[in-house]
VMD Tcl script that draws the C-alpha trace (Angstrom):
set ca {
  {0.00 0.00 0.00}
  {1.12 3.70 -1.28}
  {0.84 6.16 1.60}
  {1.70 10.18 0.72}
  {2.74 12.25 3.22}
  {3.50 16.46 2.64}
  {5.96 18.15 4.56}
  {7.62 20.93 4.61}
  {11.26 22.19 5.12}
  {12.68 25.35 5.61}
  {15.84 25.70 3.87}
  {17.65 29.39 4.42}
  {14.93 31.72 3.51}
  {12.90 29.74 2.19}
  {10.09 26.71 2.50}
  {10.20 23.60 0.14}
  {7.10 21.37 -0.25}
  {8.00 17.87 0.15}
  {5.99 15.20 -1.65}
  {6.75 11.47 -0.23}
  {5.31 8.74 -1.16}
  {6.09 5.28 1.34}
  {5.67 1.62 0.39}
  {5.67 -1.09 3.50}
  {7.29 1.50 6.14}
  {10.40 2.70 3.45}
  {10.18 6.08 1.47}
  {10.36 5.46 -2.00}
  {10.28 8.83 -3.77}
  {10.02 12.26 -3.00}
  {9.72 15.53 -4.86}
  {10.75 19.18 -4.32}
  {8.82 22.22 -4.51}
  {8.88 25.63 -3.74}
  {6.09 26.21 -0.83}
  {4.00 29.24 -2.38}
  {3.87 30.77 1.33}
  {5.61 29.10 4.70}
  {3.62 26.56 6.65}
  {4.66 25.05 10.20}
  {7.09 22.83 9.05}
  {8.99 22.33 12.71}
  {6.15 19.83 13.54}
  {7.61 17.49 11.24}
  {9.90 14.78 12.30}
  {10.44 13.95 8.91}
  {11.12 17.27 8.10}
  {13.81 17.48 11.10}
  {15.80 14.48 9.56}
  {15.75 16.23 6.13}
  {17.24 19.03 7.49}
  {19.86 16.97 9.51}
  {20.35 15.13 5.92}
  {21.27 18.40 4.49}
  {23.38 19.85 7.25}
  {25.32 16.47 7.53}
  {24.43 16.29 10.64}
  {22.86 12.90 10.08}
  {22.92 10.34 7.40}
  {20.89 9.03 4.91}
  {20.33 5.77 6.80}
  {18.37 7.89 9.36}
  {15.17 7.55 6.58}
  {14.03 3.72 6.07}
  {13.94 3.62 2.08}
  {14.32 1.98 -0.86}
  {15.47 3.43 -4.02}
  {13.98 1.40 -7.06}
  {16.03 1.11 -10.90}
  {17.89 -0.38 -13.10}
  {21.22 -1.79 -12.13}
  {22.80 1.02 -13.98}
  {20.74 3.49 -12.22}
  {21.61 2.25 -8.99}
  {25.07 2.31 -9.53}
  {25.26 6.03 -10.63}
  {23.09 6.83 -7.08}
  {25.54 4.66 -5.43}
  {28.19 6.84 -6.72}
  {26.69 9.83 -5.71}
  {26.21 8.98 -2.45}
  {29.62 8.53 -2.26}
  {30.28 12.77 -2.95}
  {31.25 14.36 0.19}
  {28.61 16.49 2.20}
  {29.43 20.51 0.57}
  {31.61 18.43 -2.39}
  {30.50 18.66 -5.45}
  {31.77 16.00 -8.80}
  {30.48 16.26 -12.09}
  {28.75 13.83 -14.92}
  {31.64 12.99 -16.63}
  {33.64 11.79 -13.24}
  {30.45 9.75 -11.94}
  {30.63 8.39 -15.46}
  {34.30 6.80 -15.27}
  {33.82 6.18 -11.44}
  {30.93 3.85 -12.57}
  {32.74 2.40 -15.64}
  {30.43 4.23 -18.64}
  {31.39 6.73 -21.30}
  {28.80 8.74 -21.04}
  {27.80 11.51 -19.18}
  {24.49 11.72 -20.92}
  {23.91 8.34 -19.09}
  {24.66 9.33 -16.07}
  {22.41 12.52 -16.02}
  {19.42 10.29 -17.07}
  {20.03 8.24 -15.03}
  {20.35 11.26 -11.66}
  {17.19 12.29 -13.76}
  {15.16 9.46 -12.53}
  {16.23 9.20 -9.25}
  {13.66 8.63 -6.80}
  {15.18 10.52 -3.44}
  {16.86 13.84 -3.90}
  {18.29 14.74 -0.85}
  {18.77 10.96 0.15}
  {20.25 10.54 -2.42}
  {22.37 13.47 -2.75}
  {22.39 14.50 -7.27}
  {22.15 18.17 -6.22}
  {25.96 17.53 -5.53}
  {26.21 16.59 -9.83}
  {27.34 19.18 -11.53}
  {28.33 19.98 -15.29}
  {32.08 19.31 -16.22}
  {33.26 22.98 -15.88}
  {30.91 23.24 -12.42}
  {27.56 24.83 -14.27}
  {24.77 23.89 -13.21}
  {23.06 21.47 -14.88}
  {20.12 19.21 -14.57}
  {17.93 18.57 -11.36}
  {14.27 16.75 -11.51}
  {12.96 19.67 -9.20}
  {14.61 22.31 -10.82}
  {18.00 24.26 -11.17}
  {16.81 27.41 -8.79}
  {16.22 23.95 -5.92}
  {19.54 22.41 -6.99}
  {21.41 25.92 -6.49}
  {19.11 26.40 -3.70}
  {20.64 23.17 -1.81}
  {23.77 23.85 -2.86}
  {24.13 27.16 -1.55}
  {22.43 25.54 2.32}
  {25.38 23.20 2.25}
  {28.17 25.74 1.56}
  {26.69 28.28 4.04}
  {26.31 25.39 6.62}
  {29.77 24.54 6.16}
  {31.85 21.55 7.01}
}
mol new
graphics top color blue
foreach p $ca { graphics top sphere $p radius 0.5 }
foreach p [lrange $ca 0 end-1] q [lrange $ca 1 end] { graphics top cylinder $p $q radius 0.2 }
display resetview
């Protein structure tokens, strides 16, 4: 059984609208939206371990989930997860880190990942560090970017 759940986070000065969706007590996806005016979003546990997500203050394991793909896809994720909190790497070096010569692969494959945040393709950035692609947007990419340089390591 699906069960949705909408939270909110505040990130700097601003509220996201978070869209998850849980299957048998594990989050399997979630998407990112600007909030079109702040709601009580400190009420939220879920919204508490985001946050700690983001400020690498906790890790991803602190959320039960399960990210669904291809083996391919998985990989990629896998590799991401792997980029520092406040590092960034870019297509082409999650491409040879996962053994494929294609960038293009790799962003399709960040493209369909289920868990931004969890699993962290905000952190993916174009080979000369533009930003480039982001399921919820670039202004949320930049957004999440710019929370983990001003939280600092």
């Amino acid at each position: 059984m699906i069960k949705r759940e909408i939270f909110y986070l505040k990130i700097l000065c601003y509220t996201l609208k978070v869209r998850g969706q849980w299957e048998n007590g594990f989050l399997i996806r979630i998407k990112l939206d600007f909030a079109n005016e702040p709601e009580a979003w400190a009420s939220s546990p879920l919204a508490h371990k985001f946050r700690g997500i983001l400020k690498g203050e906790l890790n991803r394991s602190s959320i039960p989930f399960k990210a669904k793909g291809t083996a391919f896809q998985k990989r990629v994720w896998d590799a991401t997860c792997r980029i520092p909190f406040g590092g960034l790497s870019s297509y082409i070096e999650i491409a040879s880190e996962v053994g494929c010569g294609s960038p293009r692969a790799v962003g399709q494959a960040l493209k369909s990942n289920p868990l931004p945040i969890i699993i962290p393709c905000h952190r993916v950035v174009g080979k000369k560090g533009n930003l480039v692609g982001f399921s919820c947007g670039l202004e949320i990419k930049a957004l999440l970017l710019h929370f983990e340089t001003k939280t600092g390591v």
